[in-house]
N, C-alpha and C positions, 0 to 999 in steps of 0.2 A: 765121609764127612761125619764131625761127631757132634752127633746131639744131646744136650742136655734130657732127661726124665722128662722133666718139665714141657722143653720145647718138641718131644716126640707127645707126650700126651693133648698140647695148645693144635700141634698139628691132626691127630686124629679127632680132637671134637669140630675143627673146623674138616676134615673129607667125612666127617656122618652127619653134619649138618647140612652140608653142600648135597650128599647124595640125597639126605632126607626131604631138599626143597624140590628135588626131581619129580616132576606129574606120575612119569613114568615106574616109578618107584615106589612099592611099600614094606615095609619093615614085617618079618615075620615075628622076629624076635625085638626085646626090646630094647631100646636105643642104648643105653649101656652096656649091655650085651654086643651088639654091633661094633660102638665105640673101642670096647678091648680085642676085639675081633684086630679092627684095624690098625692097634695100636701093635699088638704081637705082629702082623703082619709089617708095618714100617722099620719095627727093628729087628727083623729078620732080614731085610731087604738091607739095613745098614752095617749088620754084621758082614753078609755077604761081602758088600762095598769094602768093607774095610779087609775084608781076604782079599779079595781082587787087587784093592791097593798096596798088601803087604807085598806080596807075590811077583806085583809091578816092580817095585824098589827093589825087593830081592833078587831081580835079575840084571838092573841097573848095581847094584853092591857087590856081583859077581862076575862081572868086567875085570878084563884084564888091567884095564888102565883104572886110576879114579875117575870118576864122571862129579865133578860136582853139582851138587844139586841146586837147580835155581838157573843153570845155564841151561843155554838152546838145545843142545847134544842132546842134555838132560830129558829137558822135555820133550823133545822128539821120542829119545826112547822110553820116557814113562807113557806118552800115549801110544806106542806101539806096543809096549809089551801088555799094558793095559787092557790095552782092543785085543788083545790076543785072550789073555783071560776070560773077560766078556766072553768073546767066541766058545770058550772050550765047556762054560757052563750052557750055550744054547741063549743065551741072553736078548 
């Protein structure tokens, strides 16, 4: 999924806002510190995404037949070959 700068940054002050209302929870470091912590950390997890989803297609594009995309076949084999990726990073 691609995210705008923006809507990854809107996203990490809402999860260190969220963890910061936690009892259980106190910050060593200070909340901006934390905030880019989590922000590097969501787009690392959406680059990932987005290997895993090239990797998907690219074994759907290397069918012997055309698979169009958007059909059932289709999506049968993007979630399969998908899950397979998952799989092979431990996910």
């Amino acid at each position: 999924m691609r995210l705008s700068r923006d809507k990854v940054n809107q996203l990490a002050h809402t999860v260190t806002d969220a963890v910061a209302g936690l009892d259980e929870v106190e910050f060593i470091e200070d909340r901006n510190t934390i905030r880019l912590e989590v922000r590097k950390i969501l787009e690392e997890l959406l680059m990932q995404e987005a290997r895993i989803d090239q990797a998907a297609r690219q074994k759907i594009e290397s069918q012997r037949r055309t698979i169009i995309e958007g059909s059932e076949e289709w999506s049968i084999l993007y979630r399969k070959y998908y899950n397979e990726e998952v799989k092979k990073l431990g996910v």
